[in-house]
C-alpha positions in Angstrom: 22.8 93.8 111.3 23.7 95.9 114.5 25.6 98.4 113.2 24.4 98.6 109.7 20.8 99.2 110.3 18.3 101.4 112.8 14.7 101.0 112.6 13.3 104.7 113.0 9.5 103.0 112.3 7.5 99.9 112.2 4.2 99.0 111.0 2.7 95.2 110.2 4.3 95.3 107.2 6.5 97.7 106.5 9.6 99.6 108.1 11.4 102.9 107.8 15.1 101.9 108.3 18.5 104.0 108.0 20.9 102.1 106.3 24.5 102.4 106.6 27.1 101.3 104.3 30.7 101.3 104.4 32.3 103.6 101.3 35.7 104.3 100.0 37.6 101.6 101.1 35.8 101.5 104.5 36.9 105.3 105.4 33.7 106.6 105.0 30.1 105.6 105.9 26.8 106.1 103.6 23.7 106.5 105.2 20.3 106.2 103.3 16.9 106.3 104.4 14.6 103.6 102.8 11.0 101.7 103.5 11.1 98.2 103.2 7.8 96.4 102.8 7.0 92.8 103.7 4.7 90.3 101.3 5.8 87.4 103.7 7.2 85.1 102.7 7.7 85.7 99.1 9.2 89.7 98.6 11.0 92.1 100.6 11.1 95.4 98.8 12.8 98.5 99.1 12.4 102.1 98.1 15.0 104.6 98.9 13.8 107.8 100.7 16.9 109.5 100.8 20.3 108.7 100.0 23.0 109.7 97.4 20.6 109.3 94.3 17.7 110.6 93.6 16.2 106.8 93.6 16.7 103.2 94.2 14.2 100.4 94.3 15.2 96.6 95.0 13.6 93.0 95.4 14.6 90.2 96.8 12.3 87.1 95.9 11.2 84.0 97.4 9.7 81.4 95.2 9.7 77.5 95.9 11.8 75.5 93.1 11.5 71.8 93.1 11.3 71.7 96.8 14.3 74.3 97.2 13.6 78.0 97.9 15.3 80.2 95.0 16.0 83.7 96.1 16.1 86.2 93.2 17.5 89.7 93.5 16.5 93.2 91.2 17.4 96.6 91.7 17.3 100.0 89.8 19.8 102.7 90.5 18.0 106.3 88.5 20.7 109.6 88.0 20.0 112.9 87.3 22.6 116.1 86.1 23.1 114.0 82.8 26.9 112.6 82.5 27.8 114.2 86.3 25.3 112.0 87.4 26.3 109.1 85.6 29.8 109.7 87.2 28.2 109.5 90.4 25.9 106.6 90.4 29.0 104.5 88.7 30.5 105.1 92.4 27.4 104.4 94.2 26.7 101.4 91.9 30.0 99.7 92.9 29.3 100.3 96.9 26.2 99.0 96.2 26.1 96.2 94.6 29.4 94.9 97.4 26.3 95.9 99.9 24.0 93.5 97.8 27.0 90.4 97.4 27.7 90.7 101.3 24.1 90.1 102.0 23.8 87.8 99.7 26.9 85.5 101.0 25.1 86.1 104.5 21.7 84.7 103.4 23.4 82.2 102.1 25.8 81.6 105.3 22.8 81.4 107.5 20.3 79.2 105.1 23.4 76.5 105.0 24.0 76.7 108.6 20.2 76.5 109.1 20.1 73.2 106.9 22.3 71.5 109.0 25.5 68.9 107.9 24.4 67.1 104.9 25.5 63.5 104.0 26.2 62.0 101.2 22.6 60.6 100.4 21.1 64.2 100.8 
């Protein structure tokens, strides 16, 4: 995450964190201010503080499936200035849900690499 994230505060369970995401085809970088709260080990949640909408919330979930861990993602992107604002979240939407698929296919990078080689039997 070096790079993509600085921790300006931490508490026991949450953290105010600047966020940086790569826009435009990687020529520009976003930067948004968010809290992110711990209920370990079964949400991480997110609340934007300042960014380039007027508000963001997301979830990512942990709940134990039939001796697997699903992980479940929400999120809610709100606009304001009526249809100049929807213009705008449209572009923010499309950064950010590349944001949420990288993390995603990192999560899921690290939980297979975690696991180990599987064999056949598994």
């Amino acid at each position: 995450m070096s790079g993509k994230l600085q921790v300006l505060d931490r508490g026991t369970d949450m953290v105010l964190a600047e966020h940086y995401t790569s826009v435009h085809h990687g020529r520009l970088t976003a930067a948004t201010l968010e809290t992110v709260m711990f209920d370990r080990p079964h949400r991480i949640a997110f609340r934007l503080v300042r960014g380039p909408v007027p508000h963001i919330t997301e979830e990512f979930t942990l709940t134990e499936q039939d001796g697997t861990t699903r992980l479940d993602y929400s999120g809610e992107l709100g606009t304001d200035f009526s249809a100049a604002g929807q213009w705008w979240a449209d572009r923010v939407a499309a950064a950010w849900e590349a944001a949420v698929r990288s993390s995603f296919a990192a999560i899921q990078a690290e939980a297979e690499r975690r696991a180990g080689p599987r064999t056949a039997s598994q």
